[in-house]
C-alpha positions as a printed Julia matrix, in Angstrom:
303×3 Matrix{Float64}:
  72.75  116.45  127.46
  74.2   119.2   124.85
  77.19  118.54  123.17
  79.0   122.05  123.18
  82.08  121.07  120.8
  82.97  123.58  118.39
  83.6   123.38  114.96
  87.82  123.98  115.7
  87.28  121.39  117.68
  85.67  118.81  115.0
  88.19  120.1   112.7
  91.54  119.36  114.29
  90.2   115.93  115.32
  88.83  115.51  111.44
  92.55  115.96  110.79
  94.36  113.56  113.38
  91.84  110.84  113.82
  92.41  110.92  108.87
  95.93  110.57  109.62
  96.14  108.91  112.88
  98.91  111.93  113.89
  98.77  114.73  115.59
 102.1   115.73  114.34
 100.68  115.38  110.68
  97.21  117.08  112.07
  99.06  119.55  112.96
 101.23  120.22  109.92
  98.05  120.4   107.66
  96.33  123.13  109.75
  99.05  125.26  109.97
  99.16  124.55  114.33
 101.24  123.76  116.79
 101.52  119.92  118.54
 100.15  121.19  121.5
  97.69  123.35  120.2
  96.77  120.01  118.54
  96.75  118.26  121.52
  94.49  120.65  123.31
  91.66  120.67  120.98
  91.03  117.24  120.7
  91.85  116.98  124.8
  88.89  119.89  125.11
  86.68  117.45  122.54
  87.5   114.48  124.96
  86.46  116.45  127.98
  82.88  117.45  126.15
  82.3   113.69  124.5
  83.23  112.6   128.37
  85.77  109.88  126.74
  88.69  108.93  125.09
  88.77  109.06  121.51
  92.21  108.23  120.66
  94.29  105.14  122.61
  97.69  104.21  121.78
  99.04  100.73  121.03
 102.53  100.28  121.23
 103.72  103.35  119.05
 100.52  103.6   117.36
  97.67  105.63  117.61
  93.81  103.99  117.16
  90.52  105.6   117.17
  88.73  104.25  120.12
  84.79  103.33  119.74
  83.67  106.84  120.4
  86.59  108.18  118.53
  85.24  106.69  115.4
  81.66  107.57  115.97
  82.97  111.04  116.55
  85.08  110.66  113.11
  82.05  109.67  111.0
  80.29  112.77  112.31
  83.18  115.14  111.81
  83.46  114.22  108.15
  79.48  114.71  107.31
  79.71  117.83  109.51
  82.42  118.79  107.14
  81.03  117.96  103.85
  77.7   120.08  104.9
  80.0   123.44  105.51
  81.71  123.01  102.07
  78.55  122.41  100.6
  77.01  125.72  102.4
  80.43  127.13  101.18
  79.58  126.2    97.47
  75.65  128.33   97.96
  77.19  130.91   99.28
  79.65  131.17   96.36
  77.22  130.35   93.79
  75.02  133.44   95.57
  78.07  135.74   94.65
  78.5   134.25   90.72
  81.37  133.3    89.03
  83.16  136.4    89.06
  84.85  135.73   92.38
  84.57  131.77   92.3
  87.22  129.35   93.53
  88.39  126.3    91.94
  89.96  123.16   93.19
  91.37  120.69   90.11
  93.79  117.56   90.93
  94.96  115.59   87.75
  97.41  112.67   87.22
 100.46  113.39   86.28
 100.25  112.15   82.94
  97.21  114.79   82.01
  99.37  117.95   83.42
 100.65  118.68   80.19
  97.67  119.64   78.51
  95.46  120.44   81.63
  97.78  124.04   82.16
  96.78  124.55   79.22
  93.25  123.9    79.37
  93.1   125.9    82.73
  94.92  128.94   81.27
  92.47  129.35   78.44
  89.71  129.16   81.31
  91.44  131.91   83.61
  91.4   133.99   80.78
  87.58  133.62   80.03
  86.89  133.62   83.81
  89.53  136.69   84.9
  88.77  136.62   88.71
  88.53  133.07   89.24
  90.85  131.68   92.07
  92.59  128.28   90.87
  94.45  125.85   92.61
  95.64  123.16   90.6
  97.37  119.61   92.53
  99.61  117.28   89.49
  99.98  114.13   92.12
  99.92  109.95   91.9
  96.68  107.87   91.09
  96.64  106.84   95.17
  96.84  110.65   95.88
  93.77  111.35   93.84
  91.55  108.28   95.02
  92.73  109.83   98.27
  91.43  113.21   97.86
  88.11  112.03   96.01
  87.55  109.52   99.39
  88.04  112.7   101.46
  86.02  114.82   98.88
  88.61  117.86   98.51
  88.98  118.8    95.08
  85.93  120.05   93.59
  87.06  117.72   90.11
  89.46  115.47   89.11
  91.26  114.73   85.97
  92.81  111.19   85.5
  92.53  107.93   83.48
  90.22  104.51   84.52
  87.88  106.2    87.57
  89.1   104.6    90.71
  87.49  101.76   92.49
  86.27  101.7    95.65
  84.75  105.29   95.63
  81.68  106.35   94.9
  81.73  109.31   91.88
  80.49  110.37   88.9
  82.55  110.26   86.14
  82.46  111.36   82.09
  84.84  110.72   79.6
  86.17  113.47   77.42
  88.6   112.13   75.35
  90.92  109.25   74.41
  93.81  108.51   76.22
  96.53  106.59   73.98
  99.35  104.6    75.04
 101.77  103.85   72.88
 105.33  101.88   72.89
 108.44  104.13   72.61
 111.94  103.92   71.7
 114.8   105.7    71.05
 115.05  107.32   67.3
 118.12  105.15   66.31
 116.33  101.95   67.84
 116.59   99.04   65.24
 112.88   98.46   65.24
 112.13  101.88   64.67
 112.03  101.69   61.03
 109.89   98.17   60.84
 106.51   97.97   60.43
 103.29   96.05   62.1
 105.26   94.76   64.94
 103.87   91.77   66.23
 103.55   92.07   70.25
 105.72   88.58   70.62
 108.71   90.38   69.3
 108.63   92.52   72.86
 108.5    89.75   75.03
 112.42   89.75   76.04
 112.53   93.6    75.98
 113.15   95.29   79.06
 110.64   98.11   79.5
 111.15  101.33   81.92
 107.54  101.82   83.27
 105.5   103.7    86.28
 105.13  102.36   89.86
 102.99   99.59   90.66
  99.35  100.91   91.34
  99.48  103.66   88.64
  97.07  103.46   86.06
  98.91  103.56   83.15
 100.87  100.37   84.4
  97.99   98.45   85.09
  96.36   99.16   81.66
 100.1    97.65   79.9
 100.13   94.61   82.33
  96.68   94.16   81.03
  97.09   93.74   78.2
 100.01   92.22   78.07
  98.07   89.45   79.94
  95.13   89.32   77.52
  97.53   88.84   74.24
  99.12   86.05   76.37
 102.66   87.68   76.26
 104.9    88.1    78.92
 105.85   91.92   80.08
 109.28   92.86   81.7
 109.84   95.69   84.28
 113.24   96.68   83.54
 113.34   99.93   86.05
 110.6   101.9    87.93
 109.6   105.48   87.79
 107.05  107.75   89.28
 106.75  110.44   86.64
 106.62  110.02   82.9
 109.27  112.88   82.23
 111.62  110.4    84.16
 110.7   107.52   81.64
 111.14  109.3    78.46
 114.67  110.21   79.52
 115.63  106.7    80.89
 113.93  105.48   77.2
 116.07  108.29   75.58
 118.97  107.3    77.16
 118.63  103.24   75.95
 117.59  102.01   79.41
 114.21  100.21   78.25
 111.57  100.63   75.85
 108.23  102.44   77.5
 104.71  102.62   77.54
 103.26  106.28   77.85
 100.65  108.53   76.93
 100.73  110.27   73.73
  99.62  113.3    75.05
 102.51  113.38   77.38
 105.47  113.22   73.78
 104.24  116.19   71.76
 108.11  117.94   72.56
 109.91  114.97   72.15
 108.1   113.95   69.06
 108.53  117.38   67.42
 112.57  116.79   67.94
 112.86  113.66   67.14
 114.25  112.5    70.28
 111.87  109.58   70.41
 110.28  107.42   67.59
 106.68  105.75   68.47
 107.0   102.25   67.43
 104.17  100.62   64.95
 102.83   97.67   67.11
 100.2    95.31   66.43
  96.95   95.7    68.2
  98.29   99.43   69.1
  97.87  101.7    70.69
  96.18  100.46   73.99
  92.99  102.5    73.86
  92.16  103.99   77.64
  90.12  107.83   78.21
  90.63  111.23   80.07
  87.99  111.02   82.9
  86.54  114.23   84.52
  85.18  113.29   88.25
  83.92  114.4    90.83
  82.51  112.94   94.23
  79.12  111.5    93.7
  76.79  113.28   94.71
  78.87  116.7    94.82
  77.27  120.15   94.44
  79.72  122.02   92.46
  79.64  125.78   92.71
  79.16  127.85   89.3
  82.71  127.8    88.43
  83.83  124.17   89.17
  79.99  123.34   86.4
  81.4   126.03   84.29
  84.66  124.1    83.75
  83.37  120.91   83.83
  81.36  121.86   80.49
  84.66  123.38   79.24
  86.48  120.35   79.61
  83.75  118.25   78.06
  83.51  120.89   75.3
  86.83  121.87   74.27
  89.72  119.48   76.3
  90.22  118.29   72.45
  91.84  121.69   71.17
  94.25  121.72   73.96
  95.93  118.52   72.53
  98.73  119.42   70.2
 101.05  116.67   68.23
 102.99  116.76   65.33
């Protein structure tokens, strides 16, 4: 018996049975519900059963459903691979490329990508600045063609290389009274209130870390899910913080925020570039790999 699905068809249920949604199927490829609805009921008609059931107010694969799903995804993976021949066929005049970073690398990453676009003039980019459990998200589903970001994530398989170091170090206000003392010993923090990233981000987990391995104890003071957010709340004498020192070059330049000299710092973590293992990157996604691995370095600017 021939299965005569099409690829629409594999597509839109690619997209609903990955968020368990039609409504959020639908959003993503730019359809209506019902237009939704009438693919994947088309799909059900050629598989000759059900692939979605609903539970309550939930929506479940069924048994074929997730056969179909596993299917769907390699069918997938093999037309963006074709895609990436077919591009490297036409050269890297008229390439596309697809970067997500963590938030914490976006400052010097523009950069980095406007020096490329310059070199590379007719290169499409399209560049995503999102959460650590956005970007082990897209790497599962293998969208960008690279990714940017701290510690790889676990859990995926990908190949990763690091390019650079990535340090953290503790921050305070200029007119703090330990900003003026040296060799801090870590003890002296352990009552401080600290304003740091949401749980699951991988700057927090490096701090609570090694907080943990130096035996002292580390206090969340407030939450926040960018790092622009905890510079100001540092500025404004909410906490101390934690961040990257590639994300304080403006605020170190106007002396709106003093890096503190701690013992045993700065926690030492790198800049990762990834990509899905066993990904064929087209000519321009390998051509910016090597510039990353190359020249990330110059993009870095501190006083």
């Amino acid at each position: 018996m021939a299965l005569n699905m099409t690829f629409r068809q594999l597509k839109v249920f690619e997209s609903a049975a990955r968020h368990l949604s039609y409504t959020r199927a639908a959003e993503e490829l730019h359809l209506s519900q019902p237009g939704v609805s009438m693919q994947i009921k088309q799909l059900e008609e050629v598989v000759g059963l059900p692939l979605f059931e609903q539970i309550g107010k939930k929506m479940h694969l069924t048994s074929a459903g997730r056969e179909i799903y596993a299917y769907s995804k390699s069918i997938g993976h093999l037309l963006d691979e074709a895609e990436v021949v077919l591009g490297e066929l036409k050269g890297l005049q008229s390439g596309r490329l697809s970067i997500s970073v963590a938030t914490t690398a976006g400052h010097f990453v523009t950069r980095l990508l406007a020096a490329f676009s310059q070199r590379y003039e007719g290169v499409t980019i399209s560049l995503d600045i999102t959460n650590r459990a956005s970007l082990r998200e897209q790497l599962e589903a293998n969208r960008p063609d690279l990714v940017i970001m701290g510690q790889p994530p676990e859990g995926v398989e990908v190949d990763a290389e690091a390019f650079m170091e990535n340090p953290l170090v503790m921050i305070a206000p200029s007119n703090h009274p330990l900003a003026s003392e040296k060799q801090l010993e870590l003890s002296r923090f352990e009552d401080e209130q600290f304003v740091v990233r949401e749980k699951g981000s991988g700057t927090r987990s490096a701090i609570e870390r090694f907080f943990s391995e130096h035996q002292v104890s580390f206090h969340t003071g407030i939450e926040m899910s960018s790092n622009e957010a905890i510079k100001q709340a540092v500025e404004a004498g909410l906490g101390l913080g934690i961040v990257s020192i590639h994300t304080l070059e403006l605020e170190l330049q106007t002396r709106r925020l003093q890096v503190l000299d701690v013992k045993d710092f700065p926690i030492q973590r790198h800049w990762y570039i990834i990509q899905r293992k066993g990904k064929r990157l087209s000519p321009t996604a390998e051509a910016f790999k090597t510039f990353v691995l190359e020249q990330a370095k110059e993009f870095i600017r501190l006083p």
